[in-house]
C-alpha positions in Angstrom: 0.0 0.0 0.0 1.4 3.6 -0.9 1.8 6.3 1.4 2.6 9.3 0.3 4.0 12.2 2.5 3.4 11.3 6.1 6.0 9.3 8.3 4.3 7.0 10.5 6.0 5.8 14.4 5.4 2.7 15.2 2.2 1.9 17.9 2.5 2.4 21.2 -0.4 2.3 23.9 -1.2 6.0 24.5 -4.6 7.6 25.6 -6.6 8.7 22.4 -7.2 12.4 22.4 -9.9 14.2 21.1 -9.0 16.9 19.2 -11.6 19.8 18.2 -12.6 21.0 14.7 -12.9 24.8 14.6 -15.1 26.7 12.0 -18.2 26.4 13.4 -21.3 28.7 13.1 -23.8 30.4 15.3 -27.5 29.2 14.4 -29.1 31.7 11.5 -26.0 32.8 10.6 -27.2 33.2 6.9 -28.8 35.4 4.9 -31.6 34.9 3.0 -33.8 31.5 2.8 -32.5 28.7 4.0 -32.2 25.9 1.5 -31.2 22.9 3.7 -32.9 19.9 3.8 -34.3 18.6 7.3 -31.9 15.9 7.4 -27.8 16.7 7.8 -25.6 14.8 9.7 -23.7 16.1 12.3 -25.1 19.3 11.5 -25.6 22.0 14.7 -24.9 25.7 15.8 -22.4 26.3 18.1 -23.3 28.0 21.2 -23.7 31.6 21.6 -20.9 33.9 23.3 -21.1 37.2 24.5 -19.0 39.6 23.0 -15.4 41.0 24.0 -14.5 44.3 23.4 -11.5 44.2 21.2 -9.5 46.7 23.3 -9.5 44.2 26.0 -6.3 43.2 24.8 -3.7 45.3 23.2 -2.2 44.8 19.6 1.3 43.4 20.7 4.1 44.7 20.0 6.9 43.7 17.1 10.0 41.9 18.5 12.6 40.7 17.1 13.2 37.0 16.0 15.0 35.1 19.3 17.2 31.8 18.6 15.4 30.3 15.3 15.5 27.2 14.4 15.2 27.2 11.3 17.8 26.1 8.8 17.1 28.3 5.2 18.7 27.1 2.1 18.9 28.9 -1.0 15.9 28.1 -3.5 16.1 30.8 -6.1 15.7 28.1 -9.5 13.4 25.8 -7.8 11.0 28.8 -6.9 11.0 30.6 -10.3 10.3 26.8 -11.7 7.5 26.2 -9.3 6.0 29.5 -10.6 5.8 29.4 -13.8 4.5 32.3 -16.0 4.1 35.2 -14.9 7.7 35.7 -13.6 8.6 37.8 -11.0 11.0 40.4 -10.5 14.7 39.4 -10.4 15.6 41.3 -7.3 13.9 38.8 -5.1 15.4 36.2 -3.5 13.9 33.0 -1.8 14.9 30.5 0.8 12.9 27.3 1.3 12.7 25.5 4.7 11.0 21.8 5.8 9.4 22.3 9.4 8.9 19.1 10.9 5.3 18.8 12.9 3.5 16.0 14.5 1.3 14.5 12.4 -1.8 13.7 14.6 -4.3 12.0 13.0 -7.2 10.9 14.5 -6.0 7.3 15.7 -2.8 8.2 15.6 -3.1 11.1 18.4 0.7 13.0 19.2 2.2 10.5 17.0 3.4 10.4 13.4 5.8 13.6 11.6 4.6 15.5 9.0 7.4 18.2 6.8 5.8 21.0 6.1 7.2 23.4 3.3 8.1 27.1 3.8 9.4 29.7 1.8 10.9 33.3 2.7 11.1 36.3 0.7 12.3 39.5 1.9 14.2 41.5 3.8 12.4 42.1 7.2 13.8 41.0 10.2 10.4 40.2 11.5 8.7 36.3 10.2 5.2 37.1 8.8 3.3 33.9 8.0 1.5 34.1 4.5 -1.5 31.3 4.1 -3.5 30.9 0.9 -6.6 29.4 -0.5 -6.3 25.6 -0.2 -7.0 25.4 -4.2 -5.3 28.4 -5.0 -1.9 28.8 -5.6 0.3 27.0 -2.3 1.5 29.8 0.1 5.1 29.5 -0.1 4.1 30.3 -4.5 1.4 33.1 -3.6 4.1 34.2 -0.7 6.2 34.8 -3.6 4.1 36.8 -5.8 2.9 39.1 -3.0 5.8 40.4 -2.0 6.4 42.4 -5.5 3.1 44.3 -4.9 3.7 44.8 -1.4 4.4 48.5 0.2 8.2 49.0 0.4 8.1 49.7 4.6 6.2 46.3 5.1 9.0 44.6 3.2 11.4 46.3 4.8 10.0 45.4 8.5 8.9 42.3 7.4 10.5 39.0 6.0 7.6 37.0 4.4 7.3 33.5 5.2 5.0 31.5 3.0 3.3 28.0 4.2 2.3 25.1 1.9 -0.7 23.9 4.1 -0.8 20.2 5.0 -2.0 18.1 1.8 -0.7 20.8 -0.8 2.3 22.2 -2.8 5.3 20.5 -1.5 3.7 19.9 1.9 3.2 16.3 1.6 0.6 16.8 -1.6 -2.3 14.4 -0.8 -2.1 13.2 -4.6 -4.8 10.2 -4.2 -7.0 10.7 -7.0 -6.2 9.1 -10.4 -6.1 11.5 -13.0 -9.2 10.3 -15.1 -11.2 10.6 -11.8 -9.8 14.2 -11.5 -11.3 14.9 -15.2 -14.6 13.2 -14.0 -14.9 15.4 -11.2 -14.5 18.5 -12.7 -15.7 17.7 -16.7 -19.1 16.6 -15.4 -21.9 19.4 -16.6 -23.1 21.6 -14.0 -26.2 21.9 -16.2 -27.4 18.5 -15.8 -30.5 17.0 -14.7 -28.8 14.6 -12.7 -25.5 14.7 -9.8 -25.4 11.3 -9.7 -22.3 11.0 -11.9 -20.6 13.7 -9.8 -21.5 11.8 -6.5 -20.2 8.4 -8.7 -17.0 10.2 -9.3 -16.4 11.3 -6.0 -17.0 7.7 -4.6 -14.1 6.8 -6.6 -12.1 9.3 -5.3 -13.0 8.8 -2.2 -12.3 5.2 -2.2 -8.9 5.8 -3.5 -7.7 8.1 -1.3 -9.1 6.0 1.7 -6.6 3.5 0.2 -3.6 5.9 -0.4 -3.7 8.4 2.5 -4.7 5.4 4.9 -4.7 6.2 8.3 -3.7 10.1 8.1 -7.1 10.6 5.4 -8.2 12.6 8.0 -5.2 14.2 9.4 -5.4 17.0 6.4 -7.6 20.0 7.6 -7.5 23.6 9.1 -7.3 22.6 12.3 -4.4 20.9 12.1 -2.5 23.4 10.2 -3.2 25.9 12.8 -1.0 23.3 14.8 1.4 23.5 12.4 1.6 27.2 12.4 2.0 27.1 16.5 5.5 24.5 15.9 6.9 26.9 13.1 6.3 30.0 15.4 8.2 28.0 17.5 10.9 27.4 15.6 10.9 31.0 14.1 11.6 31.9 17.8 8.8 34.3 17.8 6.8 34.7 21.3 3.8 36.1 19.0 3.2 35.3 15.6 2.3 37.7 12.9 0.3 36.4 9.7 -1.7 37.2 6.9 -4.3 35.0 5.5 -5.7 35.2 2.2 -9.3 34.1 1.6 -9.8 30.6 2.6 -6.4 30.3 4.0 -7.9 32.8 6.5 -9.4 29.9 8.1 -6.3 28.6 9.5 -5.5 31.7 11.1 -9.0 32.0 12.5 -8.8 28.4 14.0 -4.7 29.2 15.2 -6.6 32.5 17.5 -9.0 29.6 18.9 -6.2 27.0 19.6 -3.5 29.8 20.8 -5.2 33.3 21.7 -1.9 33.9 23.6 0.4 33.5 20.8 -1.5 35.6 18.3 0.4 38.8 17.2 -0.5 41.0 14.7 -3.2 38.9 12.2 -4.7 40.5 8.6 -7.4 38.5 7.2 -7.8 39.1 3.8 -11.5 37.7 3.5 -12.9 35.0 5.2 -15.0 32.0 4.2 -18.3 32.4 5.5 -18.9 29.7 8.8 -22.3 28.8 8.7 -24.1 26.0 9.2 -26.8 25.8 6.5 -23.9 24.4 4.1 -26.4 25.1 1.0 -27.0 28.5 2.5 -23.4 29.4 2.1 -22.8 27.5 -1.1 -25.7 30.4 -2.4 -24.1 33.0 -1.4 -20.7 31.7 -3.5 -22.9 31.3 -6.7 -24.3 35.1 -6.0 -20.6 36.3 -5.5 -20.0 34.2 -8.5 -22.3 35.7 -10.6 -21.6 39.2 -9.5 -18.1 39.3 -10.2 -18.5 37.7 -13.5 -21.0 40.9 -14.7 -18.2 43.4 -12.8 -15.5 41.2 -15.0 -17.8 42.2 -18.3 -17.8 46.2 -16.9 -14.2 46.0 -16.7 -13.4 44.3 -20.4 -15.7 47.0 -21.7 -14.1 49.8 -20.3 -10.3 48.3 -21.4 -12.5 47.7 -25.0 -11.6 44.0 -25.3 -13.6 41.7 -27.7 -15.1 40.2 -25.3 -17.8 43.2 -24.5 -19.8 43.8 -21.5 -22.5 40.8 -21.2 -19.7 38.4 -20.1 -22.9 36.7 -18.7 -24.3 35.6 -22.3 -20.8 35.1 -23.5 -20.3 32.1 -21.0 -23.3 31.2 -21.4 -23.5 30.6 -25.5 -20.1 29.5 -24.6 -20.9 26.2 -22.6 -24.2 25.7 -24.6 -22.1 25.1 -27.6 -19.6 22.9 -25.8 -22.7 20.8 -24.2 -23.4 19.7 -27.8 -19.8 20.4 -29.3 -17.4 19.5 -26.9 -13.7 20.5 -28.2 -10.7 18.3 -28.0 -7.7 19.1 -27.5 -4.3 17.7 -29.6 -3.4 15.8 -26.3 -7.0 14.0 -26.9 -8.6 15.9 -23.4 -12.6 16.8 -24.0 -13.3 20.2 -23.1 -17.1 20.8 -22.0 -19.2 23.1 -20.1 -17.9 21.7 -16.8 -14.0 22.3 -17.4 -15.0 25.5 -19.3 -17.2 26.8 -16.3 -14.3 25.7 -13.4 -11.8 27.2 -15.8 -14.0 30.9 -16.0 -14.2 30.5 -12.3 -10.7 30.4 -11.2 -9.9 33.5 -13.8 -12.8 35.6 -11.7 -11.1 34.8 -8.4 -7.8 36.0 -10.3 -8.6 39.8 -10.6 -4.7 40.7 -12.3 -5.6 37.9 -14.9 -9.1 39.7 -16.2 -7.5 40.1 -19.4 -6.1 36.7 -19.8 -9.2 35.6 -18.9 -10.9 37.6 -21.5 -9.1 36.7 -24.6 -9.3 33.1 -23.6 -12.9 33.4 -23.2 -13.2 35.0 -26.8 -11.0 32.3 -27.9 -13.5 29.8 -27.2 -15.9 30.6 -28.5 -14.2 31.4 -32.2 -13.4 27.2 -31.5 -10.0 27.4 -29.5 -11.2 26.4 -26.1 -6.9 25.5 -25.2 -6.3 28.8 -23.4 -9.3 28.1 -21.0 -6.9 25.0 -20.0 -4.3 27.2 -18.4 -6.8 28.5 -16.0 -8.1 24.9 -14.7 -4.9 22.8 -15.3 -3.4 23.5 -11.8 -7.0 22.2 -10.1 -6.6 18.3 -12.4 -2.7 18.1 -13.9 -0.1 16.6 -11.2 3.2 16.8 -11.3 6.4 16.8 -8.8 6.6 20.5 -9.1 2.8 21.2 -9.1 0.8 18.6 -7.8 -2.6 18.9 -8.0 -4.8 21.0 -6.2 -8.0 19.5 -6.1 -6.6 16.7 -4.1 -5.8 18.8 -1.0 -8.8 20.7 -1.8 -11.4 17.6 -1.4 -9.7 16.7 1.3 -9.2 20.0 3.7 -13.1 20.7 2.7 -14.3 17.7 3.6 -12.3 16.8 6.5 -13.7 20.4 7.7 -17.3 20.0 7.4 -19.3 17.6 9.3 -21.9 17.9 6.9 -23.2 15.0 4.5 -26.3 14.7 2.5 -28.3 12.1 0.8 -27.9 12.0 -3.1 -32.0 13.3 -3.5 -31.4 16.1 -0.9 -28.0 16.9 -2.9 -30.0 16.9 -5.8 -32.7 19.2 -4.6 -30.4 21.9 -3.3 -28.4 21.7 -7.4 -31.8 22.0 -8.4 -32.9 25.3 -6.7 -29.0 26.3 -7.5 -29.1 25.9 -11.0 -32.7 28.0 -11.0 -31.4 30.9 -9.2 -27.8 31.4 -10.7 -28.0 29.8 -14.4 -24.7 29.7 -15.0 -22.6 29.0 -11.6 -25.8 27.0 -9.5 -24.9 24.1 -10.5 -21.1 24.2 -10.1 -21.3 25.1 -7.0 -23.3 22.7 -5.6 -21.0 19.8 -7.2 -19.3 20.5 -4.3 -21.8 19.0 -2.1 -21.6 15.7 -4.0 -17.6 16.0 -3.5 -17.5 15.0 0.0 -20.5 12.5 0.2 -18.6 9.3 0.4 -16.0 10.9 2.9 -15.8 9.6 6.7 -17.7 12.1 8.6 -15.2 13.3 11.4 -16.7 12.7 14.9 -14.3 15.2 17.3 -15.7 17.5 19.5 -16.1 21.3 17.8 -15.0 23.9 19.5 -16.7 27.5 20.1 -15.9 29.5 17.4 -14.0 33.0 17.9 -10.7 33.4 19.9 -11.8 35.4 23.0 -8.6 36.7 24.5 -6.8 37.6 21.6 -5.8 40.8 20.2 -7.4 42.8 17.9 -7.7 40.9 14.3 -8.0 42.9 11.1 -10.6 41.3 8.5 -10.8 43.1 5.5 -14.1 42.0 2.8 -14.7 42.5 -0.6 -17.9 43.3 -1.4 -17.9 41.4 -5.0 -15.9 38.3 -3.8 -16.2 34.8 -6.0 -14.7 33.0 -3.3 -15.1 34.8 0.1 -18.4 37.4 -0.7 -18.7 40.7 1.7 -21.0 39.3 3.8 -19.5 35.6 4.3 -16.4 37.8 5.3 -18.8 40.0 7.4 -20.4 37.0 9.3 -17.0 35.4 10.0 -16.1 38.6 11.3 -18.9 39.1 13.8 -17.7 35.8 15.5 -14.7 36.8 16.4 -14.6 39.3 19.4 -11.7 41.3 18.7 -12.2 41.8 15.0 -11.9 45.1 13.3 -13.9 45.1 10.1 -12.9 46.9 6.9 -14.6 46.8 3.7 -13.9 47.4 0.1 -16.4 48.0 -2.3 -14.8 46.7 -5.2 -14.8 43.2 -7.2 -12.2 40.4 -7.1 -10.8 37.8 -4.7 -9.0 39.9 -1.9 -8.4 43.8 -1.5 -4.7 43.6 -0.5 -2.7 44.9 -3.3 -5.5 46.0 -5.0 -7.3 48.3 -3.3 -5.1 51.4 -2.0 -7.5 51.8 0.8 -7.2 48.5 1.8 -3.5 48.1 1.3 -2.6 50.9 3.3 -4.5 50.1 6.4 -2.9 46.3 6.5 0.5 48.3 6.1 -0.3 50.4 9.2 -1.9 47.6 11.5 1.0 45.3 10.4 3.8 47.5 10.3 2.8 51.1 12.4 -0.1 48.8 15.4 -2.6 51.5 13.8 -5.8 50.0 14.0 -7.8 51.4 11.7 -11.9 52.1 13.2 -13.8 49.2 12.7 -16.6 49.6 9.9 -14.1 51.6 7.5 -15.4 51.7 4.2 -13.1 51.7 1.0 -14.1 52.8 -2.0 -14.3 50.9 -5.7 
């Protein structure tokens, strides 16, 4: 049997711990009507806490790095490989790091290593600890990239430290779905009458990886990469540690304030995912964001006068109806249809810089040359020892998160009322209900969300967000006592480096302990 990436001790009689799953909701967390069925397994709101005032605490201050552990080496090549195209700027330089952890899977409780990845860039004196969406790029890549758009004084203060979560990039890459079931998952049409093929293909990946990850399936979620976080503070030889979470990798930091109030420093959340507990709920409020962005994407191509015009809406659309009876193929033999088309257009939203790109590739396809869609869904389905694929670690952290499973008719009603309400993203988002169905449901004890006791946490929102909308962000924000809330009323995934408002007030919380007052708006 294979394993890959986790290094297992051998058995020893030990008391089994239970160890809590963060990310939990407050009951009628959502907006709007609820669309989940009456029956949903290990399914409940977390109980109610009265709020702290977020001056309880003071922002700590910066100090200086004492007796790290950690041995850098020189990865210039190897990073500039990983990344690809586009290339950034030659005056950066990068050293990689492996950070032993425990591994701690559910019946293997404090035993078991796990390496996780790490890359630094910049030259601050001070470690801040970069996380990224768990399908987006990995955070040691996304680390990378930031730091050329980043103000001059936070680099300066600041040395970044990107993390490869558990399960992704080079931190032991989960990697236990066969390729052709990869395809299935994401090729199947989101138009469909039925999600029984999706909830067949995710069977099969789900029995796969049961077989390949073995006993540490489980061991790959947020909570246990906020674990991982507290061992490389350690090792950083930082008393509080300073981060910044982008989007879903947000979550981590979130669930790291609930694990270790006391060790939280000076945290930026660059949107959150939304935490309640009506899963459909949520997954409607992703198709809304979806669908919003994707009409601010057609507003910004016809400003810039591409060929693509403004009803980007109807362009997708004719688009996928012609490859639902057309499907293209590519030289290499791979089908392109609605489904990879649709996952492709929805990675180049969440990619604001890439609008253009996305564009052209868009107009491409539907003149018959659907190959530059590819380039925007090949990291989620291609694997490789550079760039394994994402989708693995994605299924994975997802479902080890959520304690939610449905029934293949209630999974079929809520694609249903999807697909009515948002034509064109309903149904693709609620594929992601199917994805987890077959997954062990996790039994440990949840935790109350928030982090009473720590300091003040800045969240910033985007109003039009594909991946983590305004008021997801918002609601996660509420639950956290000593959150300060700012808000950008523009369109994209993420503010930072985007938004000057936005940009500015993470520089001064991160680098000047200005917190900014909590409601600021930023304009579009």
């Amino acid at each position: 049997m294979r394993r890959r990436g986790f290094t297992c001790l051998p058995r020893r009689p030990q008391l089994l711990v239970a160890v809590a799953l963060a990310s939990v909701a407050l009951a009628g967390c959502t907006t709007g009507p609820s669309m989940r069925p009456e029956v949903v397994v290990n399914d409940g709101p977390a109980p109610n806490r009265a709020p702290v005032n977020a001056g309880e605490v003071p922002l700590p201050p910066l100090e200086e790095p004492s007796s790290p552990s950690v041995r850098w080496t020189e990865c210039d090549e190897d990073t500039r490989n990983r990344l690809g195209q586009p290339p950034v700027p030659d005056t950066l330089s990068f050293s990689c790091a492996r950070i032993p952890t425990t591994l701690d899977a559910p019946d293997l409780p404090d035993r078991g290593v796990a390496r996780i990845s790490v890359l630094k860039v910049g030259t601050g004196t001070i470690p801040l600890v970069v996380l990224n969406d768990v399908d987006g790029e990995p955070g040691t890549l996304y680390a990378a990239r930031l730091a050329s758009v980043l103000p001059p004084e936070l680099m300066q203060r600041f040395s970044l430290v990107g993390v490869d979560r558990r399960g992704t990039g080079q931190s032991m890459p989960a990697q236990c779905i066969p390729g052709g079931v990869r395809q299935e998952l994401v090729g199947q049409d989101p138009g469909a009458d039925t999600i029984e093929t999706v909830i067949d293909s995710a069977r099969k990946a789900g029995q796969q990886c049961a077989i390949e990850l073995d006993s540490t399936q489980n061991a790959i979620d947020s909570w246990r990469a906020a674990g991982d976080l507290e061992e490389l503070r350690q090792q950083l030889g930082v008393a509080k540690l300073s981060a910044l979470g982008h989007g879903e990798g947000s979550k981590v930091l979130s669930e790291y304030a609930v694990r270790f109030p006391g060790q939280v420093g000076r945290f930026a959340l660059d949107g959150v995912p939304d935490p309640g507990a009506d899963t459909a709920a949520v997954l409607d409020t992703v198709a809304a964001g979806l669908q919003s962005t994707m009409d601010a994407f057609g507003v910004d191509c016809a400003s810039r006068g591409c060929a693509l015009g403004a009803d980007a809406r109807g362009s997708v659309t004719a688009l996928t109806d012609t490859l639902r009876s057309a499907p293209q193929v590519t030289e290499d033999g791979d089908e392109i249809g609605p489904g990879i088309a649709l996952y492709a257009v929805a990675a180049g939203l969440a990619q604001r810089s890439r609008w253009p790109e996305l564009a052209d590739a868009i107009t491409a396809a539907r003149a018959g040359d659907a190959t530059k869609l590819l380039v925007f869904v090949d990291p989620l389905v291609q694997d490789t020892r550079l760039r394994p694929s994402r989708l693995d670690g994605l299924i994975a952290t997802k479902c080890n998160d959520s304690a939610t499973r449905l029934p293949a008719d209630q999974i079929a009603q809520v694609a249903q009322t999807l697909q009515q309400k948002y034509p064109v993203f309903g149904g693709l988002v609620a594929q992601q209900l199917a994805w987890c169905s077959p997954w062990p449901v996790r039994t440990e004890a949840l935790p109350a969300a928030g982090a009473p006791g720590a300091p003040p946490i800045l969240v910033a929102s985007t109003e039009t967000d594909p991946v983590t909308p305004g008021a997801g962000t918002a609601r996660a924000a509420d639950q956290m006592p000593s959150a300060v809330k700012i808000s950008w009323q523009g369109a994209g995934h993420g503010a930072l480096g985007v938004s000057p408002c936005v940009t500015d007030a993470m520089r001064g919380f991160l680098v000047d302990g200005k917190v900014p007052n909590d409601g600021t708006l930023c304009p579009a």
